[in-house]
C-alpha positions in Angstrom: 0.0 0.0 0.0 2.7 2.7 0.9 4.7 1.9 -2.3 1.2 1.8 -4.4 0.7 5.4 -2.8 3.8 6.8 -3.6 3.5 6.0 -7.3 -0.1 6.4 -7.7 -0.5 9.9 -5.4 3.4 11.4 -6.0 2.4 14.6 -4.4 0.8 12.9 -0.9 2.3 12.7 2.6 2.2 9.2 3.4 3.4 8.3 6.3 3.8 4.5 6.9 3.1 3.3 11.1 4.6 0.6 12.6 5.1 -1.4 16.0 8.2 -2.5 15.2 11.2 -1.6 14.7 11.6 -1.9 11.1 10.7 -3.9 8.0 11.7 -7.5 7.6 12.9 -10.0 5.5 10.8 -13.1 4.8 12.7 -16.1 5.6 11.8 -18.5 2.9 14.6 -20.4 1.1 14.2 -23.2 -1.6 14.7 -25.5 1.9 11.7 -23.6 3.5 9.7 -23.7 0.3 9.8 -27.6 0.5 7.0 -27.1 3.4 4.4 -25.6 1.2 4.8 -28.7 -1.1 1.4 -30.9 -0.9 3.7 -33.6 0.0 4.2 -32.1 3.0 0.7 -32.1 4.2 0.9 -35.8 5.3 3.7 -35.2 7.3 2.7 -32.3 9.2 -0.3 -33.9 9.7 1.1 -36.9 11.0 3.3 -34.9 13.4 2.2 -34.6 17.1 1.2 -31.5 18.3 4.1 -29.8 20.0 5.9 -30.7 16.8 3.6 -29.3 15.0 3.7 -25.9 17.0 7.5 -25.6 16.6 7.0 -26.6 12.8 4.9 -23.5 12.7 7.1 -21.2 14.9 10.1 -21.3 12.9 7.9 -21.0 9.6 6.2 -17.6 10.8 8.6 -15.7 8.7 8.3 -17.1 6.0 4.5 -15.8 5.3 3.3 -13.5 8.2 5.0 -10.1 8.9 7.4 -9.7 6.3 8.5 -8.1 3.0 10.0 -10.1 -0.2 13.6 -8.8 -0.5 12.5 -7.1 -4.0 9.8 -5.1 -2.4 13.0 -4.1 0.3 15.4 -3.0 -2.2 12.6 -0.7 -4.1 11.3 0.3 -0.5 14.8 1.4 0.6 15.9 3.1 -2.7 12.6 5.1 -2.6 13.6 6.2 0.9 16.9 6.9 -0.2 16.4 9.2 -3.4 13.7 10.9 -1.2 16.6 11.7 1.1 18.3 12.8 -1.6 16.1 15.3 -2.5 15.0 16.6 0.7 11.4 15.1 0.4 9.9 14.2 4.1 6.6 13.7 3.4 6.6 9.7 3.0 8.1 8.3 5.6 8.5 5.2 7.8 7.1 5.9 11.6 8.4 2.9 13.7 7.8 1.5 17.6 4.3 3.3 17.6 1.3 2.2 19.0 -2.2 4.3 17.4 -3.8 4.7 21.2 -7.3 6.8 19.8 -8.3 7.9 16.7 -10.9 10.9 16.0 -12.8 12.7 13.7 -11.9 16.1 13.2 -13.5 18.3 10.7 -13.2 16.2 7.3 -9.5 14.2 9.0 -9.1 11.9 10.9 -6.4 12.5 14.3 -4.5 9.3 15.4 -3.0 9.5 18.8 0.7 7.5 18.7 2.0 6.5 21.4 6.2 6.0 21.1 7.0 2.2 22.2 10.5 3.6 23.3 9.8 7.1 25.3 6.0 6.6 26.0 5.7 10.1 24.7 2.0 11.0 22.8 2.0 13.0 19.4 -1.0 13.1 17.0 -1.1 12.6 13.4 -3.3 14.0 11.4 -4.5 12.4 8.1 -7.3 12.8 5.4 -7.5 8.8 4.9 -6.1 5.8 7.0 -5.3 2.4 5.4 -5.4 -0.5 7.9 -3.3 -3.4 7.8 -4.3 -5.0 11.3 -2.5 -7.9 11.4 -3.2 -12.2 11.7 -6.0 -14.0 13.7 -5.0 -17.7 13.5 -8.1 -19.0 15.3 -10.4 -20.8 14.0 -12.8 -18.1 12.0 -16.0 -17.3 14.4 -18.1 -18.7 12.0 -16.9 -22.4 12.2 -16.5 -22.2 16.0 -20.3 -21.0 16.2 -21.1 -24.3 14.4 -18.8 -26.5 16.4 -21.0 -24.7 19.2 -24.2 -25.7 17.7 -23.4 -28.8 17.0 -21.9 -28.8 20.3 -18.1 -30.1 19.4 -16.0 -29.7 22.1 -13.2 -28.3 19.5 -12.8 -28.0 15.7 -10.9 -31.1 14.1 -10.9 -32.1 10.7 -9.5 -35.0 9.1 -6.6 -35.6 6.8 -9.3 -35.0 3.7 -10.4 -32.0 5.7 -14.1 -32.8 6.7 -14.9 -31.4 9.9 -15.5 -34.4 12.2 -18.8 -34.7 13.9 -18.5 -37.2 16.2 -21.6 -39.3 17.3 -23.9 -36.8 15.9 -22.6 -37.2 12.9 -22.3 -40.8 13.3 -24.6 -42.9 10.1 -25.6 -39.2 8.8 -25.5 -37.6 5.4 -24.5 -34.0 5.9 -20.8 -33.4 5.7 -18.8 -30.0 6.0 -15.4 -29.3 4.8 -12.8 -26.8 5.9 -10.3 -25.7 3.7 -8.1 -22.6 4.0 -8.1 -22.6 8.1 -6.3 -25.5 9.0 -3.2 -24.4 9.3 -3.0 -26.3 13.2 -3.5 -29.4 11.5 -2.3 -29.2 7.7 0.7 -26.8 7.8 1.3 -23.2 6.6 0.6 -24.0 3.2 -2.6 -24.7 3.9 -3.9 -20.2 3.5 -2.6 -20.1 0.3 -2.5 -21.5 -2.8 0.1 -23.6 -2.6 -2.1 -26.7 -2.3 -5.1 -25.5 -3.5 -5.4 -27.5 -6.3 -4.4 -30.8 -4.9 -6.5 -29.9 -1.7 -9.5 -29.9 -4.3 -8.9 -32.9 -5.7 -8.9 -34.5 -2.1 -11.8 -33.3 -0.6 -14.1 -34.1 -4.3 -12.3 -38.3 -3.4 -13.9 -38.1 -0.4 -17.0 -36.5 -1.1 -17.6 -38.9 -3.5 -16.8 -42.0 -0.7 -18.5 -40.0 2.0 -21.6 -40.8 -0.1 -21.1 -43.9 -0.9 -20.6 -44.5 2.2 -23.8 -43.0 3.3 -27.4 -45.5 2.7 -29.1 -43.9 -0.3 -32.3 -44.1 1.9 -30.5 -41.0 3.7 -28.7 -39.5 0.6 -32.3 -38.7 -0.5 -33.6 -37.0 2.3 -30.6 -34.4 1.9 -30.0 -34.2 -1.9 -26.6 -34.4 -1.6 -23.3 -34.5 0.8 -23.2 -30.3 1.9 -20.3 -28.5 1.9 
């Protein structure tokens, strides 16, 4: 967004907040990229949980919170001919914390709060861009289902049909979750990295969920949901 701005509104002041200290590097590696593989799915998904957790700790870097080491070198060179000519109108505010926010007139006023010095300045800007970072739970959606159907958690199998338990023990229904199981099927499993062969999987076992399922109970539903 900040380097879209500079091109596309040359004239603005852009000003770019931050909690930390500065921009990083993602971590990924042709090593690294062998974990978004599909190949890999089976194996993190065979790996106990504590594994797993580590697994997913030392991958953060390489998808959350970071900048491709292209996008750095334009970043930096824009900050550096900028510099160079005296231009302090787009610029990288670091270690801040946005406390409030208010309307004032046709801006808007962010309160910052400096991580290092605790010291309060406000900012004032005709239009705010938000980039508010990850939530890695389940999305509220499925976890009101799990409620209603009243799982004690969300778990999914290999082929990434939520499992039901007893009530869904003999039924017809089945739901699939795909794109929020990165606990159970790896990192890759947000992007499109296995998209394709995800697809393939869950159409298999939609296919021998019902034939699986007695025809007598097929018919009441219409077909296996998704």
């Amino acid at each position: 967004m900040f380097r879209a701005l500079r091109d596309d509104l040359p004239d603005s002041d852009v000003a770019w907040l931050m909690r930390s200290i500065g921009l990083s590097s993602d971590a990924s590696s042709k090593f690294t990229n062998e974990l978004y593989y599909p190949a890999f799915v089976d194996e993190f998904y065979e790996t106990q949980p504590a594994a797993r957790e580590q697994i997913l700790k030392e991958m953060y870097r390489t998808n959350y919170s970071v900048v491709t080491p292209p996008m750095l070198e334009h970043l930096y060179a824009d900050r550096y001919l900028d510099r160079f000519n005296q231009r302090t109108e787009r610029r990288l505010v670091t270690m801040v914390d946005i406390t409030a926010a208010r309307e004032q007139g046709d801006e808007l006023v962010l309160e910052l709060t400096d991580r290092r010095t605790g010291a309060v300045t406000e900012l004032h800007r005709d239009v705010v861009f938000l980039g508010t970072g990850f939530d890695t739970r389940m999305p509220r959606l499925v976890r009101d289902l799990a409620a209603d159907l009243e799982l004690d958690r969300v778990d999914v199998t290999r082929n990434y049909q939520l499992e039901l338990g007893v009530r869904g023990a003999g039924g017809a229904a089945a739901c699939y979750l795909q794109g929020v199981n990165e606990q159970t099927h790896g990192i890759s499993d947000t992007l499109l990295s296995v998209l394709a062969q995800r697809a393939e999987e869950i159409c298999r076992d939609l296919i021998a969920h019902r034939a699986r399922v007695p025809a007598t109970a097929v018919s009441g539903t219409g077909a296996a949901g998704l």
